[in-house]
C-alpha positions in Angstrom: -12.5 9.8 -24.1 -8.9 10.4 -25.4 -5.8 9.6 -23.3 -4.2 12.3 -21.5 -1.0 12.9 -22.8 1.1 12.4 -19.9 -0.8 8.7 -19.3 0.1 7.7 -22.4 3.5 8.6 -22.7 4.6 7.4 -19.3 2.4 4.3 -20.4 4.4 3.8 -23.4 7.6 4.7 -21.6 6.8 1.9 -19.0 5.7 -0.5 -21.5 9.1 0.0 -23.7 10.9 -0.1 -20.5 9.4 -3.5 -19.3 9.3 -5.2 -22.5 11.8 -7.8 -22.2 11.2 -8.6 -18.9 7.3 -8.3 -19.6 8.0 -10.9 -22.8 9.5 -13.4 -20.2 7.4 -13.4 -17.9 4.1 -13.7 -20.2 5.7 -17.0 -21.8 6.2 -18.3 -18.0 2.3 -17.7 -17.2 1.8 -19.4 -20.6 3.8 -22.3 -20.0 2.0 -22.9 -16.3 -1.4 -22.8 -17.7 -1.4 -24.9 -21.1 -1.8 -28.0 -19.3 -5.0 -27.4 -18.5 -6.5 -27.8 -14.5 -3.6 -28.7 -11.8 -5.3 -31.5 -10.2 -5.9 -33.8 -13.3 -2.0 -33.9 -13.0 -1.6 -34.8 -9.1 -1.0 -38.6 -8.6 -3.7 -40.8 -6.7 -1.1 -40.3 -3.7 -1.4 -36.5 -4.0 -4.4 -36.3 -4.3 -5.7 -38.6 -1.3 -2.9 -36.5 1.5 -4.8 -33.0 -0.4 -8.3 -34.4 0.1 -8.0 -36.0 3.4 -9.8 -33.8 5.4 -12.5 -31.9 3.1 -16.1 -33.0 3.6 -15.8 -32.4 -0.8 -13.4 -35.2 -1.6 -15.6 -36.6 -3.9 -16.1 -33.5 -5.7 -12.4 -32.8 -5.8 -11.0 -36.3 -6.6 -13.7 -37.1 -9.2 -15.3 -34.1 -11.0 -14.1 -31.0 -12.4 -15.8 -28.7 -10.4 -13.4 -25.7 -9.9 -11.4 -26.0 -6.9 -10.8 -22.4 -4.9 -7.7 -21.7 -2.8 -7.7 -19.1 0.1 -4.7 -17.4 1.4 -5.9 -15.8 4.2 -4.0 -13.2 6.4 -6.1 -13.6 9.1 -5.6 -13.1 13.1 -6.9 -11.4 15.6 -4.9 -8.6 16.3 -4.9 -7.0 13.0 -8.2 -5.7 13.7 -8.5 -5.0 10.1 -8.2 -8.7 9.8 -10.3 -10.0 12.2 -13.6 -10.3 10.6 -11.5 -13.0 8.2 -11.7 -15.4 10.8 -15.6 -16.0 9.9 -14.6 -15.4 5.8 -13.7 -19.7 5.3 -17.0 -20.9 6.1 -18.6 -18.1 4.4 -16.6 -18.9 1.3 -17.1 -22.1 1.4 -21.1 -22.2 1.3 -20.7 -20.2 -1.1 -18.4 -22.3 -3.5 -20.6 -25.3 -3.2 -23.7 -22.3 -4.2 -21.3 -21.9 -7.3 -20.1 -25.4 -8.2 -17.2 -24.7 -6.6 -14.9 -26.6 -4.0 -13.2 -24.6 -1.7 -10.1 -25.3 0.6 -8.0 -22.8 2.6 -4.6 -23.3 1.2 -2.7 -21.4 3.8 -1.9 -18.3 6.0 0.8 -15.8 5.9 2.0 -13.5 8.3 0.1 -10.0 9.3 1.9 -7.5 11.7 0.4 -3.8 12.9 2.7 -1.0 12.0 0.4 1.3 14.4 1.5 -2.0 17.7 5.3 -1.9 16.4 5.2 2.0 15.7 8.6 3.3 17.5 9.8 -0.1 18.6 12.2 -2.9 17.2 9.5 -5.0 15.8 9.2 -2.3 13.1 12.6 -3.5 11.6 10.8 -6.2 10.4 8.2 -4.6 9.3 8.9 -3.5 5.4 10.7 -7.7 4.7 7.2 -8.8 6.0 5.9 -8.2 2.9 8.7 -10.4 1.1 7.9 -12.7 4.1 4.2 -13.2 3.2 5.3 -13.0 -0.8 7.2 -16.3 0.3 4.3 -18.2 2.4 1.7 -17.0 0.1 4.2 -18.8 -2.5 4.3 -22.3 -0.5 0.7 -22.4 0.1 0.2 -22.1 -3.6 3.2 -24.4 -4.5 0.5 -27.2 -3.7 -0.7 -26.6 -7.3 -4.4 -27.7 -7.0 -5.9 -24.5 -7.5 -7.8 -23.3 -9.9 -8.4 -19.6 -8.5 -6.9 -18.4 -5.2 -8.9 -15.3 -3.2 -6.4 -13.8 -1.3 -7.5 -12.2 2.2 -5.5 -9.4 3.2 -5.8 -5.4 3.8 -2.7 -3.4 5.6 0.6 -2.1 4.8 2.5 -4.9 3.7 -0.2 -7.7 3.2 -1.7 -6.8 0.1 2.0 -5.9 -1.5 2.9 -9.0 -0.8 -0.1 -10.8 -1.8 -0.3 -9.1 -4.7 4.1 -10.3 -5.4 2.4 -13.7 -5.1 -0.3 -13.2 -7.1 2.0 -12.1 -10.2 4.3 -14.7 -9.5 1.7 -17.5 -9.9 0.4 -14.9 -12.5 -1.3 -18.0 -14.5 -4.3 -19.0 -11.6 -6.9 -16.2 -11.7 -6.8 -14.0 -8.3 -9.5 -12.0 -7.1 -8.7 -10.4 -3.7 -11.6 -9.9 -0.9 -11.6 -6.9 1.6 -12.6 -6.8 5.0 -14.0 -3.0 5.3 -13.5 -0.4 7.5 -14.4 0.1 11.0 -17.0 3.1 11.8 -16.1 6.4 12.7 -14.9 6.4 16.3 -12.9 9.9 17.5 -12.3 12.0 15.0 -9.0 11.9 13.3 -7.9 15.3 14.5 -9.2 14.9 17.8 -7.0 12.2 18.0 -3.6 14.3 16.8 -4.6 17.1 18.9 -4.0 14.7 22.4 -0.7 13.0 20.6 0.4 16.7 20.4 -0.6 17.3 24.0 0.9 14.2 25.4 4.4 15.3 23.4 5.1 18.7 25.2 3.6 16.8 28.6 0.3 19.1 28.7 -1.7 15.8 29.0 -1.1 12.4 30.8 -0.6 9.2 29.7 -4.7 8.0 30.1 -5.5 10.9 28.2 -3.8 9.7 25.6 -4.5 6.1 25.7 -8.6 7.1 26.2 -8.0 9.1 23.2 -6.5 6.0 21.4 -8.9 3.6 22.6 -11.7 5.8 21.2 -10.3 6.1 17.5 -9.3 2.6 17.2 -12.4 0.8 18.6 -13.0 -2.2 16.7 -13.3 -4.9 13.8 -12.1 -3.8 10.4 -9.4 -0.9 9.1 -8.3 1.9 10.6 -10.4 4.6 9.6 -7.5 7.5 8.3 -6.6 7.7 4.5 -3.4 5.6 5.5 -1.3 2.4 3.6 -4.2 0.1 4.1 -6.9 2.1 3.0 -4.6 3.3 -0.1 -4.1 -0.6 -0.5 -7.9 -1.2 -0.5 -8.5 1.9 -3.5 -5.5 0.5 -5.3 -7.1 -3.0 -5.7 -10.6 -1.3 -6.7 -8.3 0.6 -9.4 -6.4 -2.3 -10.5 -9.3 -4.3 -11.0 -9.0 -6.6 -8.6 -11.5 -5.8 -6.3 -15.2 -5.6 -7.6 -16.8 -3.3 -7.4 -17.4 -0.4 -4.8 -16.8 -3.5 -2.5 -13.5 -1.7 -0.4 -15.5 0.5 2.2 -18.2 -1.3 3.1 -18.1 -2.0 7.0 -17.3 -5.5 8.6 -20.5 -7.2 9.9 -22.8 -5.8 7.7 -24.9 -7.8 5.3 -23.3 -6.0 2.4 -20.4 -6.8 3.7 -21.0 -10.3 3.3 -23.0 -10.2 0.1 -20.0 -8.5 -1.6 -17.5 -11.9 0.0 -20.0 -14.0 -1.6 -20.2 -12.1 -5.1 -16.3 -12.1 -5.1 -16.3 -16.7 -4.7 -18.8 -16.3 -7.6 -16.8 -14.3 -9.3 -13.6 -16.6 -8.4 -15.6 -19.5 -9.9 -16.4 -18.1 -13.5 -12.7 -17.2 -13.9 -11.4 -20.6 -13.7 -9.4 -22.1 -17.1 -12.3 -25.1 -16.6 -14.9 -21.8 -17.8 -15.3 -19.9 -20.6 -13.8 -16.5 -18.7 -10.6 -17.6 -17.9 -8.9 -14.8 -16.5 -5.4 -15.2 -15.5 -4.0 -12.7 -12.7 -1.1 -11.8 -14.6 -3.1 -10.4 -17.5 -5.0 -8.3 -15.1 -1.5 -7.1 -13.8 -0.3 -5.0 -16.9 1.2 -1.7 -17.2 -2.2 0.1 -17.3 -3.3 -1.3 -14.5 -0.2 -0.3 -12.3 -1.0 3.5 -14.0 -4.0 3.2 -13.3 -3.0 2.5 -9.4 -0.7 5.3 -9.5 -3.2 7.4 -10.8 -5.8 6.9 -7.9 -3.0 7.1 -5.4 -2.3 10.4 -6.6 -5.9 12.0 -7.2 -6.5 10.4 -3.7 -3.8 11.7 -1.5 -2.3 8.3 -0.9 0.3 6.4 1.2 3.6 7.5 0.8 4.7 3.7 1.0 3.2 2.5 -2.1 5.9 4.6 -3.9 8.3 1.8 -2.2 5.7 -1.0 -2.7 4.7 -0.5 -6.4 7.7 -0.9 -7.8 8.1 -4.4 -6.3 4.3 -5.5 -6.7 5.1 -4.5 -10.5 8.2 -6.3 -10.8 6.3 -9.6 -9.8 4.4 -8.9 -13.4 7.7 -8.1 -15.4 6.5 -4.6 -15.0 9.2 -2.3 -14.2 8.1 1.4 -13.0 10.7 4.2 -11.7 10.1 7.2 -9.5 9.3 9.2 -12.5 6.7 7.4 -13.5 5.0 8.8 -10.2 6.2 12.1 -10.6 5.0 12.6 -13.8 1.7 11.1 -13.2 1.3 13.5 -10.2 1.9 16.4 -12.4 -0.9 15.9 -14.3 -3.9 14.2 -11.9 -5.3 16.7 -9.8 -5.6 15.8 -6.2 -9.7 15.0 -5.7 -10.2 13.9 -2.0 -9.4 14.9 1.3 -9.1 12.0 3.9 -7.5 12.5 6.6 -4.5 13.2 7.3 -5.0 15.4 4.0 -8.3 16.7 5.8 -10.6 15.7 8.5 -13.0 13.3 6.7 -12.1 9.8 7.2 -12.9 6.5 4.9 -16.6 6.1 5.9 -17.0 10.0 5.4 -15.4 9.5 2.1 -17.5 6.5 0.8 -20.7 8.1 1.6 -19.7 11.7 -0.7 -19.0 9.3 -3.5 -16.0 7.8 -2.8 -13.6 5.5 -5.6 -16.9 5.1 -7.7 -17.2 8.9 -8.6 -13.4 9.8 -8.5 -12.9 7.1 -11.1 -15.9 8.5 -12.8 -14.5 11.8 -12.9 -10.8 10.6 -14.2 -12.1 7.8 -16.7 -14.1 11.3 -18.1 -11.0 13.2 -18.4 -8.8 10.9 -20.2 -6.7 10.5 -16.9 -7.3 6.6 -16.7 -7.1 3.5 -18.5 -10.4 1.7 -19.1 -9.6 -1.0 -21.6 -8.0 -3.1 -19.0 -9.1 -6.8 -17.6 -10.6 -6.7 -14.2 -12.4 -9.7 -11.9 -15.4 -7.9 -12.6 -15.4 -8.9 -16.4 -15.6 -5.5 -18.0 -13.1 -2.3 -18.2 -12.6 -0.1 -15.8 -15.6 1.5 -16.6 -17.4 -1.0 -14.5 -16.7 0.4 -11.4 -18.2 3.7 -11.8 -21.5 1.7 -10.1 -22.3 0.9 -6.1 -23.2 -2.4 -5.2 -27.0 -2.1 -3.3 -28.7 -5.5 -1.9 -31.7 -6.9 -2.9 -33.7 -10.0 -2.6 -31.2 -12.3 -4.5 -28.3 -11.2 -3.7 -26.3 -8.1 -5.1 -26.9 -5.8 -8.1 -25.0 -2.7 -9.2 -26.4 0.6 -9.3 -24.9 3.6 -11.2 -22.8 5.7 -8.8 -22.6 9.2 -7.4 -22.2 11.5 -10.5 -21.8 15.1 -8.2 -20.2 14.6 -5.0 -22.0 14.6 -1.9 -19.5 17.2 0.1 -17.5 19.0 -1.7 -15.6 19.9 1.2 -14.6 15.8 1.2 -14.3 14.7 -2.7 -14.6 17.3 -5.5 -14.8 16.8 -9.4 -12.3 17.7 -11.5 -13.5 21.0 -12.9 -12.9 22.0 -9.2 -9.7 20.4 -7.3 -8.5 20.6 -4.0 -5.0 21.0 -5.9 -4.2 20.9 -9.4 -1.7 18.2 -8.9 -1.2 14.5 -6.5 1.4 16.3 -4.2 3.5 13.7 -4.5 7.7 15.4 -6.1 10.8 13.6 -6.3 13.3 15.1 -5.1 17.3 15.1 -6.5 20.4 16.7 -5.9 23.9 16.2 -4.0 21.9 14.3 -1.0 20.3 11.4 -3.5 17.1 10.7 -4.8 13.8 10.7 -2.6 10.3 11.9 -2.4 7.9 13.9 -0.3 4.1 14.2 -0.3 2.9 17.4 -0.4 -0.5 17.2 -0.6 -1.2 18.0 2.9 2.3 20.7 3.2 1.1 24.1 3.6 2.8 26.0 0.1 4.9 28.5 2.5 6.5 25.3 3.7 7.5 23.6 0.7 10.9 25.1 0.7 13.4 24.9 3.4 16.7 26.2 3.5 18.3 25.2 7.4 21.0 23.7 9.3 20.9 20.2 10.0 20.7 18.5 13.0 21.9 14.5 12.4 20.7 11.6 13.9 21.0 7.5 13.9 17.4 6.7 15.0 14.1 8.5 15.9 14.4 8.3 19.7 17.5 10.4 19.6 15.1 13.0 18.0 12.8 13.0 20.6 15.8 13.2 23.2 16.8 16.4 21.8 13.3 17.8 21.9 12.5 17.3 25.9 15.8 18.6 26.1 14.8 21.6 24.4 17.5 21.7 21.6 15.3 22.6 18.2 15.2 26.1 18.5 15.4 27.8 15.4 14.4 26.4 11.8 16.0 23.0 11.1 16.0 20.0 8.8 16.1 17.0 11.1 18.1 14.4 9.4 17.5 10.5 10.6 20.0 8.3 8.6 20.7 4.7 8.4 17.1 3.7 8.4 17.2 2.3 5.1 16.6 -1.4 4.1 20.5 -2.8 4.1 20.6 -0.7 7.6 17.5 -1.8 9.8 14.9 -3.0 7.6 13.8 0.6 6.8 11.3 1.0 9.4 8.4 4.1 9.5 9.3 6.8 11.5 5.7 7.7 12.3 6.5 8.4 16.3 8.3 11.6 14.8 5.0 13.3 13.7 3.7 14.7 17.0 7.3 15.9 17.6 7.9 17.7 14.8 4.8 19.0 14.2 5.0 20.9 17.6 8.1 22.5 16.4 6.1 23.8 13.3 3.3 25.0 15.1 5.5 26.9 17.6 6.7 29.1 14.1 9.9 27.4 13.3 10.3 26.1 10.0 11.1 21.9 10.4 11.6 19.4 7.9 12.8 15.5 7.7 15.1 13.9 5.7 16.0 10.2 5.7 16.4 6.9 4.2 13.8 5.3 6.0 10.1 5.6 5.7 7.4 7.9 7.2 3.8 6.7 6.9 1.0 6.4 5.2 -0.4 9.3 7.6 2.6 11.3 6.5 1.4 15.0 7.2 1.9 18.6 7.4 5.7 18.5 8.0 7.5 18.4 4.6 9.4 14.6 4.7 11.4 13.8 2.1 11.5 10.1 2.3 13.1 7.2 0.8 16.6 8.8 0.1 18.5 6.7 -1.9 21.6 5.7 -1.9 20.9 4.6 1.8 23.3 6.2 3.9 24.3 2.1 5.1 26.0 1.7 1.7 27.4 4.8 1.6 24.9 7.1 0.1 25.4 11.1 0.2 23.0 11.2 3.7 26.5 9.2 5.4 28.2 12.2 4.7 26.4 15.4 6.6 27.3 16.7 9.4 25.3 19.0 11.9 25.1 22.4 11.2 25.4 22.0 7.2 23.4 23.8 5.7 20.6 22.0 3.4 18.1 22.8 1.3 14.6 20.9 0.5 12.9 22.3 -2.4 10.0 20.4 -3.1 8.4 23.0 -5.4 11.9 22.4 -8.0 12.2 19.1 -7.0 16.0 19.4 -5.7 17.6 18.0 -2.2 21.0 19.5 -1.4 23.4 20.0 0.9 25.2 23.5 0.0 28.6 22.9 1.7 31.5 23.0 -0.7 33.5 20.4 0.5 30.3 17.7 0.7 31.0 16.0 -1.9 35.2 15.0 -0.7 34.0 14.1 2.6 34.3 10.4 3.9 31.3 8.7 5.0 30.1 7.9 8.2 30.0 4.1 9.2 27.1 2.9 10.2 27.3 1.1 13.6 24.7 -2.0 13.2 24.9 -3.8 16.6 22.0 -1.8 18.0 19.5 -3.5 15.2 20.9 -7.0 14.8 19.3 -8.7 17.5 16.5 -9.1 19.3 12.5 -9.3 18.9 13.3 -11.5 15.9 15.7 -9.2 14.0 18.8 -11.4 14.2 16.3 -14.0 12.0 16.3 -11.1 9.1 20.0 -10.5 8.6 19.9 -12.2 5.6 17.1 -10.2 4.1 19.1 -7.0 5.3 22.2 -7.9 3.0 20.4 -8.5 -0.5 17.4 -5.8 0.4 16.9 -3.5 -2.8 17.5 -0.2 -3.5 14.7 2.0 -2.2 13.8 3.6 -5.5 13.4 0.2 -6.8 10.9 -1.1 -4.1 13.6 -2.8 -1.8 12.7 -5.9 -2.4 14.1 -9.4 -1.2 12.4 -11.9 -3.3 11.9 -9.6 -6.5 
């Protein structure tokens, strides 16, 4: 099939745009691998403190057996990461299966956006990422690895697992999912009693039964959100294999697929014939092909702001228009909630990533001569992994979806584009996911009400103070501000304000979610209003305009652009629950549009 257009130009555009840095960094992966294995250059001293402990020292001291790092996210609080706690001995039997060693060579940091949602640990949310870039980094620093599986599946994990993985770009990577958990209360269900519990029609155990029953246990949260994007990214990208990321925790498929994934590990090794270094799976095409499914899939806002810096890692360097060019032309083929009701589990049985890929590979809309774990293109994973008596085998995948009313083809769309704009004009440079926007709603022209955090928003509202249309403007959330922390605990509040008829949107610096909804958001706003971006100088009552059909963000006041800018008051987010520890990170963070990154 012949490349669309629009993927190969913005291909080509990112490939002309990241060749320098793309050049460098290819020579560095180069350099790191032409001496062969790691261990044959450790000293008898290094070797012994490595070996100490492993019931496989003779393997590793004297053969060359391939020797398999993990870097494992694991705890127990992350239910999306608690089934890893069993994943090291599972690994390890089957290393040895595979004539393999095996060693865990270290843990990084996993936090839960949905525990800090609304609270000050969520200031250190977005540098957790750069935070487990770093400790992914030491435990690799070891150099006695000759392929690393990396264990990790929410919001910030896999970003920065996948920084480290293109940083030590020359030891093959293959990354292992956990699954998602069943289907507990229905997603909308669910944001029906957040709604209820906002304008105090329901009590506090309502809500938390209501809680208790969608989140109920091991493995990912079951909505279309930044881990479950994460988990269809890595499938895109190659670095999954295949139909392996929504396949339940606990389940002997589960396992089968962890097992499959060592194997695969071992055959990739620079001691094989496959040698398969991460940083040649992490090319341009692949991060198209990433953007691609995050658009025909109605992804996570916040792999806008994590792309960017997983790229960079690679020496690839994508812009905003990158996305918004690719979300012109792929057509928005899923609906998982909070674009519709279905949820992951609902969305793997109509088909799932096997038959969207299908459906874009057939219309041009992906790039299938790229390098994945799996050892072929990206025509690999049009296939299902069943179980048999030996193990795993691949079976050709959904060709017509299962419910239309969940996954479609693309002769027949939910939308003709990913719903994903970005947004310009006098107020910066942002953008807003539209995919789940109702089209009356895509343009609003209000006053603004201004704010310095999200509780001040939901102040206003008990006090009854939103009541005409109005664009809700929540500044100084950026990363130099306060870490740029989601400003999910704003849904249920403004979405009560659109269903009572008024017209409501958000503006700010900081970030929404991955279950960004029905209220137009437009996100990321850069400048940040912290180092004096245009959102620094509004007032309440201006009057602004959102236009996410043209793409603009404005304020229409003549005199905007002479004002001074407001100064942002820090002392409020310096301190406490760890933040003081991050002050560093605040002062060199990123621009947003570039993936506010610390360590890239």
């Amino acid at each position: 099939m012949t490349l669309h257009a629009t993927l190969d130009r913005v291909t080509d555009r990112i490939r002309e745009r990241s060749h320098k840095a793309r050049s460098a960094y290819l020579a560095k992966i180069a350099r790191a691998a032409q001496d062969g294995p790691a261990r044959a250059h450790l000293s008898c001293g290094n070797q012994a403190h490595a070996y100490a402990a492993m019931a496989d020292k003779a393997d590793l001291a004297n053969s060359r057996k391939p020797n398999i790092g993990i870097v494992t996210a694991y705890n127990d609080m992350l239910s999306a990461h608690q089934p890893y706690e069993r994943y090291p001995d599972i690994i390890r039997r089957a290393g040895r299966a595979a004539g393999a060693t095996v060693q865990v060579a270290g843990g990084v940091p996993a936090m839960c956006d949905g525990v800090t949602q609304g609270r000050p640990g969520m200031e250190l949310s977005l540098f957790s990422r750069d935070v487990i870039a770093l400790a992914a980094g030491v435990a690799l620093s070891h150099d006695c690895f000759d392929a690393a599986l990396y264990l990790g599946v929410c919001d910030k994990i896999v970003p920065g697992l996948i920084i480290a993985a293109g940083t030590f770009g020359h030891i093959p990577a293959v990354f292992v999912p956990a699954g998602p958990m069943p289907s507990g209360l229905p997603n909308d269900e669910k944001a029906k009693v957040r709604q209820q519990f906002a304008t105090g029609e329901v009590g506090r155990e309502a809500l938390m039964a209501a809680e208790m029953a969608s989140y109920h246990s091991a493995g990912t949260c079951t909505f279309y959100g930044t881990a479950n994007t994460n988990q269809m990214l890595m499938e895109f990208m190659g670095l999954h294999l295949p139909g392996s990321s929504f396949v339940n925790p606990g389940t002997p498929l589960r396992e089968a697929l962890t097992v499959a994934a060592v194997q695969r590990a071992a055959q990739l090794t620079n001691l094989g014939n496959e040698y398969l270094p991460a940083g040649e799976v992490l090319d341009e095409r692949a991060f198209v092909n990433g953007i691609v499914g995050l658009m025909a899939t109605g992804g996570s806002t916040n792999l806008v702001l994590h792309l960017p810096a997983m790229a960079r890692a690679s020496g690839v360097i994508l812009d905003i228009e990158d996305f918004n060019d690719l979300s012109e032309a792929v057509p928005l083929l899923a609906r998982v909630y909070p674009n519709g009701l279905a949820d992951v589990n609902h969305f793997h049985a109509a088909g799932g990533l096997g038959f969207v890929i299908r459906q874009l590979l057939e219309a041009g809309l992906l790039h299938a001569d790229v390098k994945t774990v799996n050892g072929t293109g990206l025509d690999g994973y049009i296939v299902e992994p069943k179980l048999d008596g030996s193990g795993i085998r691949w079976e050709e995948g959904a060709r017509e979806s299962l419910n239309d009313r969940i996954v479609r083809p693309i002769s027949a769309p939910f939308a003709r584009t990913g719903g994903l704009k970005q947004l310009s004009g006098n107020l910066g440079r942002g953008v807003i996911k539209i995919s789940a926007v109702a089209p009356e709603r895509r343009i609003i022209e209000a006053r603004a009400r201004v704010f310095e955090d999200q509780e001040s928003v939901k102040t206003a509202f008990k006090a009854g103070e939103f009541t005409q249309d109005t664009v809700v403007v929540v500044r100084f959330q950026g990363p130099r501000a306060n870490g740029m922390p989601e400003l999910h605990s704003l849904t249920p509040t403004l979405a009560v304000l659109q269903d009572r008829g008024l017209k409501v949107a958000l503006v700010t610096d900081g970030r929404m979610s991955g279950a960004s909804g029905k209220v137009p958001a437009a996100i990321h706003v850069a400048p940040e209003a912290a180092g004096g971006g245009p959102l620094a100088r509004l007032r309440d009552g201006d009057l602004v305009r959102l236009d996410a059909v043209a793409g603009t963000l404005d304020c229409l006041e003549a005199d905007f652009d002479a004002r001074e800018a407001a100064i942002h008051d820090a002392s409020h987010s310096s301190e406490g629950l760890g933040r003081e520890l991050f002050a560093a990170f605040r002062a060199v963070a990123g621009p947003a549009d570039q993936g506010a990154g610390v360590v890239v």
